[in-house]
Each structure stands twice: as C-alpha cells, then as structure tokens.
Rosetta silent file (secondary structure, phi, psi, omega in degrees, C-alpha in Angstrom):
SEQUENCE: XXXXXXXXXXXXXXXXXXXXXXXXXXXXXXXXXXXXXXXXXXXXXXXXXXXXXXXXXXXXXXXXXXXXXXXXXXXXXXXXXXXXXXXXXXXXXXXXXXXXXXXXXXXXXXXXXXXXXXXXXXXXXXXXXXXXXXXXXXXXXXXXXXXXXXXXXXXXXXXXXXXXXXXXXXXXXXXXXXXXXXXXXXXXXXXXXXX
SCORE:     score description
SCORE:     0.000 S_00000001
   1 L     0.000  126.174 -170.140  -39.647  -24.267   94.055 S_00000001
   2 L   -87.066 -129.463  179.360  -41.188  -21.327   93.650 S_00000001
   3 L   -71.974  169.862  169.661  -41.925  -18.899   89.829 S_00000001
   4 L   -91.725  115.911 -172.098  -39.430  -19.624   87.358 S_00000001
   5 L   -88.716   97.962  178.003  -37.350  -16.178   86.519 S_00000001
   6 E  -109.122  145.058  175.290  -36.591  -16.410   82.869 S_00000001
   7 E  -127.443  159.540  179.015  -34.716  -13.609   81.401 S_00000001
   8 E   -94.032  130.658 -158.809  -34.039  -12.804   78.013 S_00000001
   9 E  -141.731  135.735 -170.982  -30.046  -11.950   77.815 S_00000001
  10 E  -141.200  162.515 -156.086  -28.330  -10.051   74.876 S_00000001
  11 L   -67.061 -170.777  163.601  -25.093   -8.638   74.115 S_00000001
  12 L   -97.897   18.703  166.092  -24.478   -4.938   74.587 S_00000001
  13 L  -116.348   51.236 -129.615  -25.523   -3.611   72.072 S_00000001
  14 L   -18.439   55.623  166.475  -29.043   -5.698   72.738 S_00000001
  15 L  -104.198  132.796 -154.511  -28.413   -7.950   70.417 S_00000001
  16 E   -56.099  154.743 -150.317  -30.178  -11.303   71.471 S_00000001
  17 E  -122.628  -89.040  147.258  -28.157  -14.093   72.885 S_00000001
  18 E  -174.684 -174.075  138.959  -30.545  -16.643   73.989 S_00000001
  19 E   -38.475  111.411  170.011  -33.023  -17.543   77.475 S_00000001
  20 E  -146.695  178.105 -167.279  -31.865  -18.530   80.453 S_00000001
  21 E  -117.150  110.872  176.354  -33.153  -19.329   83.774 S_00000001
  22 E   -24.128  132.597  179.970  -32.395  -17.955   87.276 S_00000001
  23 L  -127.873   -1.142 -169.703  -30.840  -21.003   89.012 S_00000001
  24 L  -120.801 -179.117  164.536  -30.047  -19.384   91.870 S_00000001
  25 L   -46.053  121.309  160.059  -32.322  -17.385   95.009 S_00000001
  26 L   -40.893  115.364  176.394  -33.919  -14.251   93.501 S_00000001
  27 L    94.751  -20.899  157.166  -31.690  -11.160   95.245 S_00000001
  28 L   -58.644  147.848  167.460  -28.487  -13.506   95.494 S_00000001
  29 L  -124.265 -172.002  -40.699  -25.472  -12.515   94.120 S_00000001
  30 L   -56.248  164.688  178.310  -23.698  -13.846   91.499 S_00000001
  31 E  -101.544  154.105  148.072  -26.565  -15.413   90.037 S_00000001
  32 E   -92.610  112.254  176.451  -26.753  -18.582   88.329 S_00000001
  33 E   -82.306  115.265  145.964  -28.251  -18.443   84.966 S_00000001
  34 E   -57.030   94.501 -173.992  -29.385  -21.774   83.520 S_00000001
  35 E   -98.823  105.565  175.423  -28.994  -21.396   79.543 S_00000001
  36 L   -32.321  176.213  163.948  -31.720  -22.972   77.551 S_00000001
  37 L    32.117   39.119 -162.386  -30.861  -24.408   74.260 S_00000001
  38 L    46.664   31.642 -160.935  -27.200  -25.396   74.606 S_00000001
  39 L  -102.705   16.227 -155.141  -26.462  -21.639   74.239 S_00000001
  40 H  -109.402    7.317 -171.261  -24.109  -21.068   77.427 S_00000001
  41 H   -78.792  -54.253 -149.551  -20.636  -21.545   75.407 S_00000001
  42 H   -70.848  -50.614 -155.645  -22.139  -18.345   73.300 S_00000001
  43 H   -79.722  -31.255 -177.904  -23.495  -16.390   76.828 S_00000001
  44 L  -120.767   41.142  143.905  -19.886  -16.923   78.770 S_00000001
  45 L  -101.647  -22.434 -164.615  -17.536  -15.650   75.359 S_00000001
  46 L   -71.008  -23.801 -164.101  -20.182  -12.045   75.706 S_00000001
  47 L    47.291  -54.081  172.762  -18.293  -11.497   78.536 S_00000001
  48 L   -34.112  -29.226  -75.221  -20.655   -8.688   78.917 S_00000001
  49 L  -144.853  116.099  160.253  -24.497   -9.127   78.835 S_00000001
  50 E   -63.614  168.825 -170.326  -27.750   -7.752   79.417 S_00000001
  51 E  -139.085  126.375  158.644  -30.193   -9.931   81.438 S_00000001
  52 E  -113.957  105.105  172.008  -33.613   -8.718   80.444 S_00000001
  53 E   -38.277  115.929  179.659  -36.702  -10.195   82.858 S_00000001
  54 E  -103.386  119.925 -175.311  -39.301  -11.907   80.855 S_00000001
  55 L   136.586 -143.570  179.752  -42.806  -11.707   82.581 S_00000001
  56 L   -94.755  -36.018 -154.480  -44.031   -9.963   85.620 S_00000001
  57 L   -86.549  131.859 -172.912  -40.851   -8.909   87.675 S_00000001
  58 L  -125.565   90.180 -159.379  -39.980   -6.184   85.945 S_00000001
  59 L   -93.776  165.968  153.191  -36.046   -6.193   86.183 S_00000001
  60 E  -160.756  157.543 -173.376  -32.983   -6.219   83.963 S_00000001
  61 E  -141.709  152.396  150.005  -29.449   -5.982   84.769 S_00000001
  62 E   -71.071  108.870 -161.298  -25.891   -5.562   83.227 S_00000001
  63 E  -146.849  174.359 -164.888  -23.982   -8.049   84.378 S_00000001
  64 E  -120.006  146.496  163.878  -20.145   -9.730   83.793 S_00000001
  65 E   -91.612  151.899 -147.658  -20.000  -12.998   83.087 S_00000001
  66 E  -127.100  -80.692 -162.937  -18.232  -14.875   85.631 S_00000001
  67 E  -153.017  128.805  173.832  -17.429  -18.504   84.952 S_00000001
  68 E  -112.057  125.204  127.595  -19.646  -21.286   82.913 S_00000001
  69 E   -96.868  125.834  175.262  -20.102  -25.076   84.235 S_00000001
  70 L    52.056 -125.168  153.099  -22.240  -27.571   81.443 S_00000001
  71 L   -15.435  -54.214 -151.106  -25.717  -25.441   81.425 S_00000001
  72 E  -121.270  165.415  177.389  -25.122  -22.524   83.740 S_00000001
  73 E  -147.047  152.533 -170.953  -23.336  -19.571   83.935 S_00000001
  74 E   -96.397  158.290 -169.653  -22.592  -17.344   86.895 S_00000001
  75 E  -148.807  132.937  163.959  -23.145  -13.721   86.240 S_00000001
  76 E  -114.548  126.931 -162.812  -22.379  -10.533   88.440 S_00000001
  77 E   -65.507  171.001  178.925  -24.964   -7.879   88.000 S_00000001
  78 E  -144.754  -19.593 -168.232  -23.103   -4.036   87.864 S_00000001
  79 E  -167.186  139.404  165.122  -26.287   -2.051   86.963 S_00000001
  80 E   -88.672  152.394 -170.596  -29.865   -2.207   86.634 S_00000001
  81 L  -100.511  158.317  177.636  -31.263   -1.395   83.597 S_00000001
  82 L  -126.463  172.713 -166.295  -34.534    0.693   83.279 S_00000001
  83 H   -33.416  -50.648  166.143  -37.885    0.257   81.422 S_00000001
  84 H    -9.585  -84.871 -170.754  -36.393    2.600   78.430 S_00000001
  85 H   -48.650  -35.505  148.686  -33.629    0.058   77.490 S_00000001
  86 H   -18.993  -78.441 -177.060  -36.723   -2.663   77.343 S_00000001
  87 H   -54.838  -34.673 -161.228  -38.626   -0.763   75.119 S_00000001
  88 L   -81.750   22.543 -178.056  -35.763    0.282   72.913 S_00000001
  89 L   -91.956  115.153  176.972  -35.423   -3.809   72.041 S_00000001
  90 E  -110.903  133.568  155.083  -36.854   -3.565   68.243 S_00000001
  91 E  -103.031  104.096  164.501  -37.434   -6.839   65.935 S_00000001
  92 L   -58.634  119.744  163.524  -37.726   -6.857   62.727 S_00000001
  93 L  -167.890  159.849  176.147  -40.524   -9.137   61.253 S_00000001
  94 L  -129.990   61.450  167.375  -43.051   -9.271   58.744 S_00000001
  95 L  -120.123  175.492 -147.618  -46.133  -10.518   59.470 S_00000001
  96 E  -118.260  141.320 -154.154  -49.061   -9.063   58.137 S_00000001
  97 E  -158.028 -144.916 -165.179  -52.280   -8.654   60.150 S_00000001
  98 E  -154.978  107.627 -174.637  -55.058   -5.540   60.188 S_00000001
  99 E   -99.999  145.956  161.534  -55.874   -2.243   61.874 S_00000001
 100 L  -138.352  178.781 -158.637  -59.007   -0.513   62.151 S_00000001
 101 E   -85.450  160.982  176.671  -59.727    2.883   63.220 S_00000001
 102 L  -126.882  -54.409  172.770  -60.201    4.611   66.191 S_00000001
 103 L  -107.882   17.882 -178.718  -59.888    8.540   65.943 S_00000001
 104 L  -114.223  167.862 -166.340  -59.762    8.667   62.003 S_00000001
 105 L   -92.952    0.904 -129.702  -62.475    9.775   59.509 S_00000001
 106 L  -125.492  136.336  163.853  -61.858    6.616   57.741 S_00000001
 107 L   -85.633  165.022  150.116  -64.115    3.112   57.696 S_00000001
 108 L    87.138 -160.804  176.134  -63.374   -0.521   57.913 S_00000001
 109 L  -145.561  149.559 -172.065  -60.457   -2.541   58.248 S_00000001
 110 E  -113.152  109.877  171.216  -57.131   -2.123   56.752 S_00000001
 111 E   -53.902  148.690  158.217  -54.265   -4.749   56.003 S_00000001
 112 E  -145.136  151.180  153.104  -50.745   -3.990   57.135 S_00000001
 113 E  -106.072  123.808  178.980  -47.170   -5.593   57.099 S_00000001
 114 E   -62.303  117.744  178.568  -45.249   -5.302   60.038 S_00000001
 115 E  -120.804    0.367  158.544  -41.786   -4.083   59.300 S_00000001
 116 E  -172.724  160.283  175.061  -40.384   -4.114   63.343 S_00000001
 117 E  -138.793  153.267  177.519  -41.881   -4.371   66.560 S_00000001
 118 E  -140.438  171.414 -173.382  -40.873   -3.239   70.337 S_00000001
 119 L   -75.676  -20.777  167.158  -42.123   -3.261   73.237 S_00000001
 120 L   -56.211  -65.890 -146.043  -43.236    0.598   72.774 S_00000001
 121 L  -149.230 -177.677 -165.940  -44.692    0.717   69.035 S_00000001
 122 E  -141.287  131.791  179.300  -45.295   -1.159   66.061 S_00000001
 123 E  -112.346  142.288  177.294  -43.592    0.363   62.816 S_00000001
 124 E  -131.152 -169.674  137.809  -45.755   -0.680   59.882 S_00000001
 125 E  -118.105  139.983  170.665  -46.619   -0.467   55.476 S_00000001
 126 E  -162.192  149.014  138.656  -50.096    0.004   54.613 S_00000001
 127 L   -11.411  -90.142  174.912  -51.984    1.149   51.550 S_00000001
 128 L   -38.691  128.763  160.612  -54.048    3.516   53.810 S_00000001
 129 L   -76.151  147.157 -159.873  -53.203    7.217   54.569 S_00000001
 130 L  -148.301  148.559 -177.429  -53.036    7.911   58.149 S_00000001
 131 L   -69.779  160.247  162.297  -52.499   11.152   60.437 S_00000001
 132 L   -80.171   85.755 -178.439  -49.553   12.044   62.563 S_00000001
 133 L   113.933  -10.271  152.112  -51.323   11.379   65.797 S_00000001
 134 L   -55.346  132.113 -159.998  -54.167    9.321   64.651 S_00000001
 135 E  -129.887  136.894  157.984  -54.706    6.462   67.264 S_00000001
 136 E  -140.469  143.036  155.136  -56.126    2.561   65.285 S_00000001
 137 E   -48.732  142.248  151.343  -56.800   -0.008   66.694 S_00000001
 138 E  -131.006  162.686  157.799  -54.188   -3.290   65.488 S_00000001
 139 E  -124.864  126.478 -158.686  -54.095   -6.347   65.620 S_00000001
 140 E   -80.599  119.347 -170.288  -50.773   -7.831   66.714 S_00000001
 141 L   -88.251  -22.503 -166.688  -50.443  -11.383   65.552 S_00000001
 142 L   -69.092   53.346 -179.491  -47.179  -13.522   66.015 S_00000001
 143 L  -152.437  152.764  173.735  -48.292  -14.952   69.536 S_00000001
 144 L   -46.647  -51.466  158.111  -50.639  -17.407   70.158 S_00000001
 145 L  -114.285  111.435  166.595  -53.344  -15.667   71.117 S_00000001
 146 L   -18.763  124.460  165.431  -53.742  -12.244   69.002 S_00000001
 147 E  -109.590  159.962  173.970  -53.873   -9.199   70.806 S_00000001
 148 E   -94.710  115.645 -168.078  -56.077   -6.098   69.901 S_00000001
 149 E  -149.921  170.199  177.815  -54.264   -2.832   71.278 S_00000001
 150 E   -89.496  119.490  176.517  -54.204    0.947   70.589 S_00000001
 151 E  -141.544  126.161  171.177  -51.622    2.516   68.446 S_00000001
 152 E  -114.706  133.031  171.042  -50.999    6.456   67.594 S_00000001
 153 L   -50.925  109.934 -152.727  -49.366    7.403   64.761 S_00000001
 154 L  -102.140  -45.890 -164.512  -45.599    9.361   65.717 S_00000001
 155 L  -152.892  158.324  175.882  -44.211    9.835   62.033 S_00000001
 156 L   -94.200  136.794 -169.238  -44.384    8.763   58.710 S_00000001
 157 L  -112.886  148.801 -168.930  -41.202    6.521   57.834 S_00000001
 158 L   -75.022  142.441 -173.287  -40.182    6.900   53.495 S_00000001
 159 L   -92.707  -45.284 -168.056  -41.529    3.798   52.102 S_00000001
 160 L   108.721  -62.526 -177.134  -39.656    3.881   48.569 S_00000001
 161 L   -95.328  145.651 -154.350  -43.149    3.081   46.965 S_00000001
 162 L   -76.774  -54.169 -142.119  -45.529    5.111   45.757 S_00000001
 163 L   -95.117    8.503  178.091  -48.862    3.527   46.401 S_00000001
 164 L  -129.097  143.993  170.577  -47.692    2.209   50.337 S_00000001
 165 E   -95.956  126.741  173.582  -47.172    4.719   53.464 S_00000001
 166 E   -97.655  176.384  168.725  -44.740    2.910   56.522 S_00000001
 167 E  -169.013  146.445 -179.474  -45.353    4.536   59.377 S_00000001
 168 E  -107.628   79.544  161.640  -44.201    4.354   63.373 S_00000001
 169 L   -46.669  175.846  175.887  -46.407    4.380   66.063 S_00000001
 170 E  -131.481  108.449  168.687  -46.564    3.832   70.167 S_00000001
 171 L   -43.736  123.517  162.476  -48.820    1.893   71.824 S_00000001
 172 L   -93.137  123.262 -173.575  -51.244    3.506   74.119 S_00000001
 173 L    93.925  -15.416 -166.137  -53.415    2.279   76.833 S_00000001
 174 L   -29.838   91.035  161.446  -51.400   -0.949   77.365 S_00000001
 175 L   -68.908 -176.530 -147.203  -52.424   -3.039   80.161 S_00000001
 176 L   -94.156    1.467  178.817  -49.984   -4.804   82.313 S_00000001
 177 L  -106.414  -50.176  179.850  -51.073   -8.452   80.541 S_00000001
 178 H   -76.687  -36.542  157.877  -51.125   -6.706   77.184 S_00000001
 179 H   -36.941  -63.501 -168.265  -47.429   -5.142   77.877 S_00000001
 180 H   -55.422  -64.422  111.364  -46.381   -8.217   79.159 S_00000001
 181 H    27.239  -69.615  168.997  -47.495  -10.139   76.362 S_00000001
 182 H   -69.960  -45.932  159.798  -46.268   -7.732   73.466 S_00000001
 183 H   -25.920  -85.184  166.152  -43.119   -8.507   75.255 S_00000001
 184 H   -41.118  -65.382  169.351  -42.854  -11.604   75.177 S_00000001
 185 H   -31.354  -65.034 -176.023  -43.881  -11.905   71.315 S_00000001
 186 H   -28.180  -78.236  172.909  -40.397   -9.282   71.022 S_00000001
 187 H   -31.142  -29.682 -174.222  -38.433  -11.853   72.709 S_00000001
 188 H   -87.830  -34.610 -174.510  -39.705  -14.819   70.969 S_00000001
 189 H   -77.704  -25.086  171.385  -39.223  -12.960   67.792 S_00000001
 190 H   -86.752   -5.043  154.606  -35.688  -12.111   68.169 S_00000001
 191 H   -59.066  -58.837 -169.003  -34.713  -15.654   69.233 S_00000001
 192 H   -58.871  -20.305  172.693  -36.145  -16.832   66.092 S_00000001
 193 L   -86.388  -11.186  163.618  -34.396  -14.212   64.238 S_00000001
 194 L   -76.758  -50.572 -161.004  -31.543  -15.195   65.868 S_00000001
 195 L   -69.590    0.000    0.000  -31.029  -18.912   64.992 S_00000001
C-alpha cells in the first residue's frame, strides 16, 4: 500500500464536512472515499462536495456523490478545482501568538490575536500600528510545531476599538513544507470548528 491520500471534503460553499481517505487507485474513477469519524451519512446527503487534497499532491476536485456503503462513499469527480479555491478556505480562530518585524521602523516583539486564518494570509488584532505593505515576521501557533513565516500587511480591517488595529495580510516567501503545513493547521481548524 502505497501514501495515504487524505482529502479534506466540504460542501459547496466550502463549508467543512469532515476527512476522508482515498480507498480506491489514485487516477480511478469513481473514487472511493473512506470517511473518518463516522461522518459518511453527513458526506453522501451533500450530494455535492468539494474534495480538497491534504499534503503534497496538490489536487482538489468537485465531485457528485454517488452511493455510500458503512465507511465509504463513492464519488464522481466533474471538475478540478485550482490553488485559488484552496486558499480562499478561511477559519476563524483565536489564538494569540507574536510578530516581530521585518521591514518596519519599529523594535521587539508584538502580541496578536488571530481573528481567521487561510492558506494565503493571516487576518489579525494587535495593539501595534502597522503599514499597508509592511512585511513581520509571525508566529503561527495552533500546530504542533510553531511555524515562523513572513506576512505583508494588504489592509487595515475596522476593529470597533480604539486602542487595537485588525489587520489582513498574505504570506510571502512560503516554502512548500511551510505551505503545506499552514494548510494543514486550516484544515484541522475547521474540523474542530466544525464539531
């Protein structure tokens, strides 16, 4: 048996479903999805469904659900999806972690709370004023091991409060481990945000 092809698989408007696992040859069609966590009653009512690839291959497909027996469900792909539709999967969570500068006039390290994350950018609140186009350093925390990455500042988002700035950034520089990675965290966080 060769890697395991887990995909992440969400309705269409990419809201998360649950994890399931190619059960069939990689490039057969219909596929068989194995669906973790007693979840496949939920995955074959969607009729519907994105399949998003969690990992290195980096595929996703639109695909009709087909039939469910126990675990699995067969799915026929209709469209591939492209890196965009990845990126635009945004999670809201809030935990709070630290940036420090990169291209700002500014010292030190800075707290922030996380108010969503994607596979793109990190939307944040912080204390600290920050430029439109200003690149810090963060560090992104919900995953086992913290990563350190590159973020530029796109817009300032209205906070509501005086004395905190939100703001939305993009990640820059990613490598294909940190991408991957960032990913994953997304995915993990919108299961849990699911249940």
């Amino acid at each position: 048996m060769g890697m395991i092809h887990r995909y992440l698989i969400s309705d269409a408007e990419h809201n998360p479903i649950a994890q399931g696992e190619l059960d069939s040859a990689p490039g057969s069609e219909p596929m068989h999805l194995n669906i973790l966590n007693g979840l496949a009653e939920q995955v074959a009512q969607a009729e519907d469904i994105c399949m998003i690839g969690i990992g290195d291959e980096d595929i996703g497909f639109r695909v009709r659900v087909g039939y469910r027996y126990g675990d699995c469900v067969v799915v026929a792909p209709y469209a591939r999806l492209d890196a965009s539709e990845r990126r635009n999967l945004r999670v809201p969570t809030g935990f709070e972690s630290f940036f420090y500068p990169v291209s700002g006039e500014w010292n030190g390290q800075r707290r922030f709370t996380c108010k969503d994350l994607s596979c793109g950018g990190i939307a944040f609140r912080t204390t600290q004023t920050l430029e439109v186009g200003e690149v810090i350093e963060v560090v992104i925390a919900p995953m086992k091991h913290p990563l350190l990455v590159h973020t530029q500042i796109l817009r300032p988002l209205s906070s509501g409060r005086e004395t905190e700035h939100v703001y939305a950034s993009k990640f820059v520089d990613l490598c294909d481990d940190e991408d991957a990675a960032i990913q994953k965290a997304v995915f993990s966080i919108q299961l849990q945000n699911n249940r």
